[in-house]
N, CA, C and O of each residue as an XYZ file, in Angstrom:
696
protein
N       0.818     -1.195      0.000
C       0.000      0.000      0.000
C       0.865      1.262      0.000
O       0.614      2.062     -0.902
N       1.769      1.553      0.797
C       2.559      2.294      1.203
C       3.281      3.096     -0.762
O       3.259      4.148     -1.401
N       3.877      1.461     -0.890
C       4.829      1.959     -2.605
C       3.747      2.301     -3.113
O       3.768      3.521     -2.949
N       2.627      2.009     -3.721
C       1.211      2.327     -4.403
C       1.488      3.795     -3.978
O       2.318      4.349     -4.699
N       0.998      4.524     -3.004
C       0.642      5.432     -2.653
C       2.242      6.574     -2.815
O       2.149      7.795     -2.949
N       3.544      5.842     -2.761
C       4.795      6.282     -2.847
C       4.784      6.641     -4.347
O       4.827      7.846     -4.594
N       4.736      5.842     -5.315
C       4.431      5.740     -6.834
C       3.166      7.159     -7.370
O       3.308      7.837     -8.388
N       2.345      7.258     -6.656
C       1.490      8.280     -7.477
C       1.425      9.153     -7.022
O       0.535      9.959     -7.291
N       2.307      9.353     -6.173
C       3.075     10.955     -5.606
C       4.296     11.196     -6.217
O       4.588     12.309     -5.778
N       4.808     10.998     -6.639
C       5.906     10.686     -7.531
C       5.202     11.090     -8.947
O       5.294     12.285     -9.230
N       4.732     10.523     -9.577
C       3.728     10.657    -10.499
C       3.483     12.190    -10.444
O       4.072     13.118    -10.998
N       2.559     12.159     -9.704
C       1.935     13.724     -9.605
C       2.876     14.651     -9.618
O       2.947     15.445    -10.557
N       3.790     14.686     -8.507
C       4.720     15.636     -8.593
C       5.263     15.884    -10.442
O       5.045     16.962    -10.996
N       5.915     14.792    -11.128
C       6.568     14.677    -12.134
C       5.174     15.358    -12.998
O       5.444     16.142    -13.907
N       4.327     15.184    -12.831
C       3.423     15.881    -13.921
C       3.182     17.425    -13.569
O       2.694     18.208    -14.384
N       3.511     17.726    -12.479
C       3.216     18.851    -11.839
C       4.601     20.091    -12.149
O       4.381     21.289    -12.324
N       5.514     19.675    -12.155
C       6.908     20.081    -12.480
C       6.739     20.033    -14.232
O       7.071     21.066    -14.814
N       6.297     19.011    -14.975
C       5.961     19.242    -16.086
C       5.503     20.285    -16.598
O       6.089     21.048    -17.366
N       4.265     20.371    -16.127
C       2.800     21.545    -15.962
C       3.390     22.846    -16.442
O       3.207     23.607    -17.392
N       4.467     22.757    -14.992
C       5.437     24.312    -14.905
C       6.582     24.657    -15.753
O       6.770     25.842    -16.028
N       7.415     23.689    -16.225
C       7.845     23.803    -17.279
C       7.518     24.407    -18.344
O       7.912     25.564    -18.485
N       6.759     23.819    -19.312
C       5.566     24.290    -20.454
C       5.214     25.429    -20.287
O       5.573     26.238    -21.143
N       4.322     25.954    -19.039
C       3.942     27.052    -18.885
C       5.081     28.150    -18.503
O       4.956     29.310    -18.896
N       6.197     27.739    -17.723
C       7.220     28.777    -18.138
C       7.727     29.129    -19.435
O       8.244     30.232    -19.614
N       7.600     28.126    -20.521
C       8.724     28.372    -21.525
C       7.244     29.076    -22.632
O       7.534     29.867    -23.530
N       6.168     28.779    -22.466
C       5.023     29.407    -23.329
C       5.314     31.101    -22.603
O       5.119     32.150    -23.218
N       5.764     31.001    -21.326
C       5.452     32.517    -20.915
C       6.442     33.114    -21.397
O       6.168     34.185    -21.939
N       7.582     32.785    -21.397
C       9.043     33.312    -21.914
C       8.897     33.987    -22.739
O       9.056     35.207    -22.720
N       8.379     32.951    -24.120
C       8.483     34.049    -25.323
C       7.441     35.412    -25.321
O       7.615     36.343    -26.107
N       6.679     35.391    -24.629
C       5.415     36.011    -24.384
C       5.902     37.592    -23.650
O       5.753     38.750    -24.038
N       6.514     37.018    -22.474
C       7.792     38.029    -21.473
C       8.002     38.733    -22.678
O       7.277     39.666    -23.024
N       9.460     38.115    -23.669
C      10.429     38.244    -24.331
C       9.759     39.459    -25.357
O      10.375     40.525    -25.380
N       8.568     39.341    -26.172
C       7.823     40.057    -26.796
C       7.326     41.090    -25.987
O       7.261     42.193    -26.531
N       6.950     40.998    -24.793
C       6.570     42.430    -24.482
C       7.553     43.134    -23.733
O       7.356     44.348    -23.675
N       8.378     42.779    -23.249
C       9.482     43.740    -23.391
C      10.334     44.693    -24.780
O      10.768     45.825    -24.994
N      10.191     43.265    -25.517
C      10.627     44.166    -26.850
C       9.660     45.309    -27.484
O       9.948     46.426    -27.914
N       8.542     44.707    -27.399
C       7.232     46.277    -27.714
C       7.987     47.369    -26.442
O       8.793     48.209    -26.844
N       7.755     47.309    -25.344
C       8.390     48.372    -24.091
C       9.395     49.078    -24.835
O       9.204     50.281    -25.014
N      10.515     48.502    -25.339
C      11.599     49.041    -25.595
C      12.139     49.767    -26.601
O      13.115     50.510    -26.711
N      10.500     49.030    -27.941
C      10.345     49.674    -28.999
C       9.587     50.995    -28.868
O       9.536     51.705    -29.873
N       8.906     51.466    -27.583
C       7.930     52.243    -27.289
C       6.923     51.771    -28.632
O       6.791     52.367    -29.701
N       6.390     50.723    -28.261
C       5.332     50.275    -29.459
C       4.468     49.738    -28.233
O       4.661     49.668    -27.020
N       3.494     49.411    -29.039
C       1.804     48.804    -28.285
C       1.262     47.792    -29.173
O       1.172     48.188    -30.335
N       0.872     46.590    -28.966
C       0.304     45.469    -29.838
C      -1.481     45.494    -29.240
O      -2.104     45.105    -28.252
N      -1.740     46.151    -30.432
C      -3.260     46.231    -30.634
C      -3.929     44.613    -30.825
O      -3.219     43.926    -31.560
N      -5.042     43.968    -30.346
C      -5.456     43.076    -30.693
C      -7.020     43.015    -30.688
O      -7.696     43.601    -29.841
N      -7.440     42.406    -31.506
C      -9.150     42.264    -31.123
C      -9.631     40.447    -32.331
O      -8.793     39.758    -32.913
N     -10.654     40.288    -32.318
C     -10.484     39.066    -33.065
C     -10.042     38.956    -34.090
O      -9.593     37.817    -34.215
N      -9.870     39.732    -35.224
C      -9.341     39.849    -36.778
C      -8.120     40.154    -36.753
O      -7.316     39.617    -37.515
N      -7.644     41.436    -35.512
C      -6.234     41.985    -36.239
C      -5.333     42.050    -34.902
O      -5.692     42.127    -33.727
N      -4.299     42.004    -35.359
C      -3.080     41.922    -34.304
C      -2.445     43.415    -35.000
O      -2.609     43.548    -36.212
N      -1.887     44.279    -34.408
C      -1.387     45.669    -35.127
C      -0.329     46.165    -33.799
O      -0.674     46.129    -32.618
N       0.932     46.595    -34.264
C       1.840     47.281    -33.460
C       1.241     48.724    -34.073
O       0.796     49.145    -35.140
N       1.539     49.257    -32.595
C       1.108     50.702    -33.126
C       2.710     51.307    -32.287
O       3.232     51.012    -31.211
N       3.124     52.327    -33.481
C       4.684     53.095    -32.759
C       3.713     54.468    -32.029
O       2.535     54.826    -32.013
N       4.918     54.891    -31.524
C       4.067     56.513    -30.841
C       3.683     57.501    -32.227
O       2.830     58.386    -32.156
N       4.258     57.275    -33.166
C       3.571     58.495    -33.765
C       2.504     57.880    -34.441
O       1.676     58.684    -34.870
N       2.150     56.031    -34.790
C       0.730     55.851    -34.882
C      -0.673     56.385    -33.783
O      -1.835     56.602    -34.127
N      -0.109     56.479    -32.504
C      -1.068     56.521    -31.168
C      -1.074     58.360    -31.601
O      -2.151     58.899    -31.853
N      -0.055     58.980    -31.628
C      -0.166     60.553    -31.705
C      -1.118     60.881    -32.580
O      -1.974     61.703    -32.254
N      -1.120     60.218    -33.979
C      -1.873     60.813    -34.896
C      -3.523     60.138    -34.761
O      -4.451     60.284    -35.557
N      -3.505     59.561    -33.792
C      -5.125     59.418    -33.485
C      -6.068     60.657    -33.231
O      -7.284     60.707    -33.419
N      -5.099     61.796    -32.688
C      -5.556     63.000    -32.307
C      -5.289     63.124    -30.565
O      -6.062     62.911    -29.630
N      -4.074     63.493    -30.589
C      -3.202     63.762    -29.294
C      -4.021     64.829    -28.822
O      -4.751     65.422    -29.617
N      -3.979     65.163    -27.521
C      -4.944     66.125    -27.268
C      -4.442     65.902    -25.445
O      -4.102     64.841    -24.921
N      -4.531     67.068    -24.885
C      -4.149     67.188    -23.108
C      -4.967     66.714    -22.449
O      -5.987     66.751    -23.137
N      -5.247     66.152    -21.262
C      -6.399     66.339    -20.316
C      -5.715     66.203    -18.806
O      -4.537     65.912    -18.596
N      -7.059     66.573    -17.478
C      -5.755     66.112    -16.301
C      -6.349     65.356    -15.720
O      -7.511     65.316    -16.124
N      -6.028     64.306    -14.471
C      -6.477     63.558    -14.041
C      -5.704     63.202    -12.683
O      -4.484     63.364    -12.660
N      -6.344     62.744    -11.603
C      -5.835     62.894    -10.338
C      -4.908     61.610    -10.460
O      -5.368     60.589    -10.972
N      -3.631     61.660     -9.998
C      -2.609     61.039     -9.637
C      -2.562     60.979     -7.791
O      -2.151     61.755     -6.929
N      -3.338     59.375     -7.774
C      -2.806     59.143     -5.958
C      -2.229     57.785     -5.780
O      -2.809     56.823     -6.284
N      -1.034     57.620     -5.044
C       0.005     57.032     -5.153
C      -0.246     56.912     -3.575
O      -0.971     57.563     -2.823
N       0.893     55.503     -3.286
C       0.666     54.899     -2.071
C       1.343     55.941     -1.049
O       1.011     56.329      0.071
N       2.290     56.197     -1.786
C       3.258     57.415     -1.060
C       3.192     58.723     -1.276
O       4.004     59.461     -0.719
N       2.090     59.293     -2.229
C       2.063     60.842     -2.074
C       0.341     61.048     -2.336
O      -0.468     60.366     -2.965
N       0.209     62.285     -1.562
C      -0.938     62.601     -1.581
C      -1.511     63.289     -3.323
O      -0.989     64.095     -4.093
N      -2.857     62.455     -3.380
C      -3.781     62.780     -4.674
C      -3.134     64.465     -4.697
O      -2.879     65.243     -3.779
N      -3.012     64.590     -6.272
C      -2.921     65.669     -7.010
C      -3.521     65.636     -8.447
O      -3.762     64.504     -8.865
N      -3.742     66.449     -9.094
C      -4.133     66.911    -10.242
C      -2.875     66.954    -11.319
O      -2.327     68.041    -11.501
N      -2.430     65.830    -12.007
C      -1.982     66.577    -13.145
C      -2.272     66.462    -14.622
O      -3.145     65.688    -15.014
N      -1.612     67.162    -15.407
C      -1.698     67.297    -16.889
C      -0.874     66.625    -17.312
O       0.254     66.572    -16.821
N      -1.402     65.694    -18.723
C      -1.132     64.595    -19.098
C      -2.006     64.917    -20.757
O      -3.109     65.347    -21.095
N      -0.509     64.318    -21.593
C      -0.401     64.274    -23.338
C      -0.899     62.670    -23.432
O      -0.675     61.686    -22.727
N      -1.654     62.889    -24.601
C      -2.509     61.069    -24.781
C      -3.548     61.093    -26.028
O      -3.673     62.090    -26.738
N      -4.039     60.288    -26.157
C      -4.896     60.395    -26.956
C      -6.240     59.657    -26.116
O      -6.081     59.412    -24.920
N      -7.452     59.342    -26.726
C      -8.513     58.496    -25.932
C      -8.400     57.244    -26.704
O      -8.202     57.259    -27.918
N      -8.510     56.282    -26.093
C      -8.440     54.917    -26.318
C      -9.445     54.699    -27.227
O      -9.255     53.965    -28.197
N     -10.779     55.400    -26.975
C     -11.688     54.861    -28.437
C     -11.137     55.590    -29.589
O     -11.400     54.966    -30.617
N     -10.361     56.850    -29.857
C     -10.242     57.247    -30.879
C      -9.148     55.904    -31.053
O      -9.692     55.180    -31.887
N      -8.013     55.349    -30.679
C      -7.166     54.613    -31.681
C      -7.715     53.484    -32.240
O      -7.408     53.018    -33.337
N      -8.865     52.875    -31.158
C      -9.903     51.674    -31.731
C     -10.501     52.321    -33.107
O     -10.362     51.658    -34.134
N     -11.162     53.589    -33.175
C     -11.422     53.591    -34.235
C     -10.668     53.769    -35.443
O     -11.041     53.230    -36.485
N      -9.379     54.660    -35.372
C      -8.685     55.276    -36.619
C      -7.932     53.610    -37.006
O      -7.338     53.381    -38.059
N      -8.085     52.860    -36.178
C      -7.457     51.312    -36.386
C      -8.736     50.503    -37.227
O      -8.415     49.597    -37.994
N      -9.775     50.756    -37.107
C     -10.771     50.706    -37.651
C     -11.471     49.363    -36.783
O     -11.973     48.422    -37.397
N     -11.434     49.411    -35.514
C     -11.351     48.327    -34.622
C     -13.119     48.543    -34.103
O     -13.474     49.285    -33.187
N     -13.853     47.862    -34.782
C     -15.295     48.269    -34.070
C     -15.879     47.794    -33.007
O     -16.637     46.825    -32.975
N     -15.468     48.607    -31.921
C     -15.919     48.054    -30.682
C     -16.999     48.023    -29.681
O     -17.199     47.706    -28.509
N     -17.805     48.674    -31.073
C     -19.294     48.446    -30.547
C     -20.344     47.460    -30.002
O     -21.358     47.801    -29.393
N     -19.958     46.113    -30.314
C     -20.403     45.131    -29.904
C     -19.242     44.224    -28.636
O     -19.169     43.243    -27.897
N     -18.781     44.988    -28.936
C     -17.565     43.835    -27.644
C     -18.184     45.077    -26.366
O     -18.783     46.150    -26.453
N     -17.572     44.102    -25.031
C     -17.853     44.257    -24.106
C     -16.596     44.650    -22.996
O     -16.667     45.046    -21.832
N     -15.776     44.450    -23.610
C     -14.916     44.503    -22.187
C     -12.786     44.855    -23.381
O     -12.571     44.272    -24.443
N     -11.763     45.821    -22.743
C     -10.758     46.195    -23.188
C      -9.691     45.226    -21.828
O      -9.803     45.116    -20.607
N      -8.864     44.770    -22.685
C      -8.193     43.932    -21.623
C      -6.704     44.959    -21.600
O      -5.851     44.813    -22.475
N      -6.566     45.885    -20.595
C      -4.322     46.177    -20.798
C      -3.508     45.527    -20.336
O      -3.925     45.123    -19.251
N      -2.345     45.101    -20.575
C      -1.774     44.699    -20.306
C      -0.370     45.527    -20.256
O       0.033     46.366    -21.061
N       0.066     45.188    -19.428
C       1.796     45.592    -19.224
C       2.730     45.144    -19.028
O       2.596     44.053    -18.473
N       4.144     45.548    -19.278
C       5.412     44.554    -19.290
C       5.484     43.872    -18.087
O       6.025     42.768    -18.136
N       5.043     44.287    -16.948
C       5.739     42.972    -15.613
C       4.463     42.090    -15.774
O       4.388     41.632    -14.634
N       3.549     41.628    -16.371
C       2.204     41.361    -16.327
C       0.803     41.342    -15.612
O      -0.101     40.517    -15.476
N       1.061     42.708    -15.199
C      -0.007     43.716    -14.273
C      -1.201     43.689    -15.702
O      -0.811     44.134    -16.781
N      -2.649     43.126    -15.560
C      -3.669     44.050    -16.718
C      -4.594     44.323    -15.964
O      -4.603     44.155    -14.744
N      -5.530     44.810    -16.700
C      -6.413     45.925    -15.555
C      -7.610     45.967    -17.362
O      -7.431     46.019    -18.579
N      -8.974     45.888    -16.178
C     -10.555     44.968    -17.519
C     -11.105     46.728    -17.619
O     -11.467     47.261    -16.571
N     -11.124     47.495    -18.872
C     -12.136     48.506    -18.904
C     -13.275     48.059    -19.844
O     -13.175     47.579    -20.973
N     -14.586     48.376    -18.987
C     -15.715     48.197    -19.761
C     -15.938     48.968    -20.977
O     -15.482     50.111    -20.963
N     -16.582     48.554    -22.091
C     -16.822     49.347    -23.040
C     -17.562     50.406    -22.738
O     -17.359     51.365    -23.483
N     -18.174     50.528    -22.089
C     -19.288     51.859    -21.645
C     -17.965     53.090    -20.834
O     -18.046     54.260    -20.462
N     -17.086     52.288    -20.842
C     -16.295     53.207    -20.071
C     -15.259     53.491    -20.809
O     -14.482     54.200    -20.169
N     -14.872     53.250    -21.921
C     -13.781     53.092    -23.409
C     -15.025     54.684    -23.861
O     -14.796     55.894    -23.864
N     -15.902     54.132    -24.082
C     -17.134     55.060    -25.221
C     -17.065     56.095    -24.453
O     -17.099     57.188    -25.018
N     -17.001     56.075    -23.625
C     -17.639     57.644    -22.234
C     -16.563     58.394    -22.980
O     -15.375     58.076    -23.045
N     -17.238     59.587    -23.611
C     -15.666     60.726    -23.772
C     -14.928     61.320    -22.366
O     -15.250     61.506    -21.193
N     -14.078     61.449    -22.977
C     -12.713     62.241    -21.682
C     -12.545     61.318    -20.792
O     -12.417     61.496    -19.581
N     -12.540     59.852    -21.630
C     -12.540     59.263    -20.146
C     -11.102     58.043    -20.031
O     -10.234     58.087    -19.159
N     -11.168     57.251    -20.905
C      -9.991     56.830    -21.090
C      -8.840     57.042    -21.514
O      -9.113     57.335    -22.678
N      -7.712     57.116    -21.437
C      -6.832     57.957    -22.435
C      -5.254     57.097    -22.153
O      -4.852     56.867    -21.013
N      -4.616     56.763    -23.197
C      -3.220     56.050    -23.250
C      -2.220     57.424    -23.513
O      -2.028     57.976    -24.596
N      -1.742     57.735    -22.398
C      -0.643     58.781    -21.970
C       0.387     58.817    -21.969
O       0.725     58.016    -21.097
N       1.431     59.342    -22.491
C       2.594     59.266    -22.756
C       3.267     60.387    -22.405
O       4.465     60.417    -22.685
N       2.527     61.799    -21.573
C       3.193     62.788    -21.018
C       2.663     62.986    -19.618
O       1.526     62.648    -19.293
N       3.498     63.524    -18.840
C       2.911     63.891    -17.654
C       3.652     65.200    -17.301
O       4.878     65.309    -17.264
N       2.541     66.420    -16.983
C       3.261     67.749    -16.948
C       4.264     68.172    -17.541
O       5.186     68.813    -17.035
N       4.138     67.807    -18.767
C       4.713     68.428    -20.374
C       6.289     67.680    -20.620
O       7.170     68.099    -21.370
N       6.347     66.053    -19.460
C       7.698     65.505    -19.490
C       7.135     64.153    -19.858
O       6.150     63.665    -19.304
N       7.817     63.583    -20.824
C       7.813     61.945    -21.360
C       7.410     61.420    -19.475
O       7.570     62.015    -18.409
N       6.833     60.011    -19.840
C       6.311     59.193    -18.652
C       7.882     58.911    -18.093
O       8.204     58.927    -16.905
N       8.823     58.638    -19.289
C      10.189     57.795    -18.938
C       9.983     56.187    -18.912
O       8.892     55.628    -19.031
N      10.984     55.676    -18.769
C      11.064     54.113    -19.421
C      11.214     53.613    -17.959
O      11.650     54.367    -17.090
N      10.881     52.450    -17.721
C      11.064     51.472    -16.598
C      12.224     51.487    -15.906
O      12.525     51.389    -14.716
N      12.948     51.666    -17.169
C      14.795     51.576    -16.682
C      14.902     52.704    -15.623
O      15.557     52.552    -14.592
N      14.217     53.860    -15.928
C      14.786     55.115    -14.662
C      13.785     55.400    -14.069
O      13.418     56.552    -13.839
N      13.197     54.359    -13.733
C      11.819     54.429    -12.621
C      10.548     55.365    -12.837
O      10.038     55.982    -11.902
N      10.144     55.412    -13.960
C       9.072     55.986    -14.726
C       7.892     54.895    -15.108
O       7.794     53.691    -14.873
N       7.222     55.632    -15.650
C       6.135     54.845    -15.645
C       5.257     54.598    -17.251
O       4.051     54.430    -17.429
N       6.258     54.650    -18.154
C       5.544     54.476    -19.789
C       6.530     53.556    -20.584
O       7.092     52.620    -20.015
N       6.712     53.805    -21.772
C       6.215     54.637    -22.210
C       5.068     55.231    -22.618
O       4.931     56.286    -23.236
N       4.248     54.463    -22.218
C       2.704     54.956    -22.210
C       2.007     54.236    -20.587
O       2.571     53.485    -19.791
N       1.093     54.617    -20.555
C       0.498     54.703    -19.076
C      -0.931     54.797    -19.534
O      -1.502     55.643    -20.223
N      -1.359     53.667    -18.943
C      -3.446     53.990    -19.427
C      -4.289     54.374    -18.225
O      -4.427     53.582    -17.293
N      -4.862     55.584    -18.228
C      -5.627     55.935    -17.315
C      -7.023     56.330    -17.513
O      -7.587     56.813    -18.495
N      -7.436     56.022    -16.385
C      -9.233     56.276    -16.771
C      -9.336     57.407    -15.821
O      -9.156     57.375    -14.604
N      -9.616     58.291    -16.480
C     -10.018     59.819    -15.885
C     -10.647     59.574    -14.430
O     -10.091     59.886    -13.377
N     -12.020     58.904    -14.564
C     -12.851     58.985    -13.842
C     -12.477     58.243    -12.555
O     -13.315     58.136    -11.660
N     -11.557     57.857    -12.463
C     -11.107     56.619    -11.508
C      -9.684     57.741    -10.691
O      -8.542     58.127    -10.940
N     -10.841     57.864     -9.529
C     -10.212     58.890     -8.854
C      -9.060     58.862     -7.757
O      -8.541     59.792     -7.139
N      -8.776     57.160     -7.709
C      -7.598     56.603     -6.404
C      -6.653     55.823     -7.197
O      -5.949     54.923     -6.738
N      -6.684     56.397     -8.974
C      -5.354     55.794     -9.846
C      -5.202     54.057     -9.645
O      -4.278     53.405    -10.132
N      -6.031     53.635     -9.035
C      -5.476     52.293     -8.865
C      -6.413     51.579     -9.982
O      -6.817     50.467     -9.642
N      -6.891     52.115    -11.469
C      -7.122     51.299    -12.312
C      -6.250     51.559    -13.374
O      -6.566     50.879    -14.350
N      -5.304     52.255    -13.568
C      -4.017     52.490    -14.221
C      -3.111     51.057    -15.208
O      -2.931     49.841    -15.139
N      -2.886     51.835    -15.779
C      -1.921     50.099    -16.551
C      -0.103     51.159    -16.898
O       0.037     51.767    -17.959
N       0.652     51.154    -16.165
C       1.886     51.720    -16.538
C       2.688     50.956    -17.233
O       2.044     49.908    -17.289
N       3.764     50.764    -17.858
C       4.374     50.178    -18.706
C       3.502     49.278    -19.578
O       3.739     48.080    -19.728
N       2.274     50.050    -20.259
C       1.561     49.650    -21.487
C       2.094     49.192    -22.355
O       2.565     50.007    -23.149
N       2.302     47.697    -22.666
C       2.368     46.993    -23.784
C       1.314     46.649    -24.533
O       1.558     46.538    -25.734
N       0.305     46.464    -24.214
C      -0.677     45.689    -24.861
C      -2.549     46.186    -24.510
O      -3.055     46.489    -23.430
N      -3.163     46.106    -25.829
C      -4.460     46.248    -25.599
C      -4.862     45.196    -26.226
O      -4.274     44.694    -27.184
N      -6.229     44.661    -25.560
C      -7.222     43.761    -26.328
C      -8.476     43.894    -26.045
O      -8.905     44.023    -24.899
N      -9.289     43.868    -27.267
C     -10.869     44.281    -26.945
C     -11.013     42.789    -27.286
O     -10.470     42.054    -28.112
N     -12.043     42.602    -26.242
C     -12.916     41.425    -26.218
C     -14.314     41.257    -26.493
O     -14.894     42.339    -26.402
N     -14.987     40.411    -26.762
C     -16.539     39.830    -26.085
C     -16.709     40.104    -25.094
O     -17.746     39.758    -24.528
């Protein structure tokens, strides 16, 4: 009884260490790619039809435009600042991405932090916006403790903690 029971713990484990394997080396290349978008200051657009890198001057020419939005951080008290971006539904659309029937925007970012915006909350004007300035200075790169090169914030979300910083990736869903 004892070997029986010695044997399919053994077993398990070995399938279990397997498991993790696979799923490390599927994540790797996955890592490996969104760091390289980070570094390209690029963004990989996705929705069911199209996969699209967008560079910063694709996201600029969506129609860059200012807005401000409260910045509160674990360590400094809520403030107001001004912030360069465009709105997230304008690049869905000039991408020609119709996101009228989907339901939900997935972000994602290089350490693999994502954060779910509803479509009602993508559509709301002044409300979403992928940022790439803060008080008329680049976000800055990961490397010198900044927070972009793009940064997704939802206006309306007043304790910053629905934020996506080191923006690699969007996906509209179902």
């Amino acid at each position: 009884m004892n070997r029986k029971i010695t044997i399919t713990a053994v077993v398990i484990i070995a399938v279990l260490l397997a498991a993790i394997f696979v799923s490390l080396k599927l994540s790797e290349t996955s890592m490996e790619l969104q760091k390289e978008i980070l570094s390209n200051a690029e963004i990989l657009l996705k929705d069911e039809d199209n996969e699209i890198i967008l560079t910063k001057e694709d996201i600029s020419n969506c129609g860059e435009e200012n807005f401000h939005a409260i910045l509160d951080t674990s360590d400094t008290d809520p403030s107001t600042h001004s912030y360069t971006g465009v709105e997230l539904k304008n690049i869905l659309i000039s991408c020609n991405i119709d996101f009228h029937d989907k339901s939900t925007v997935v972000l994602s970012a290089a350490d693999g932090y994502s954060v779910a915006y509803s479509m009602d909350e993508v559509a709301m004007d002044n409300n979403v916006y992928i940022a790439y300035m803060e008080d008329g200075e680049l976000l800055g790169s990961r490397d010198v403790d900044g927070r972009g090169p793009y940064e997704a914030i939802i206006v309306s979300d007043y304790f910053s903690n629905r934020r996506c910083k080191w923006l690699t990736k969007i996906e509209v869903r179902r």
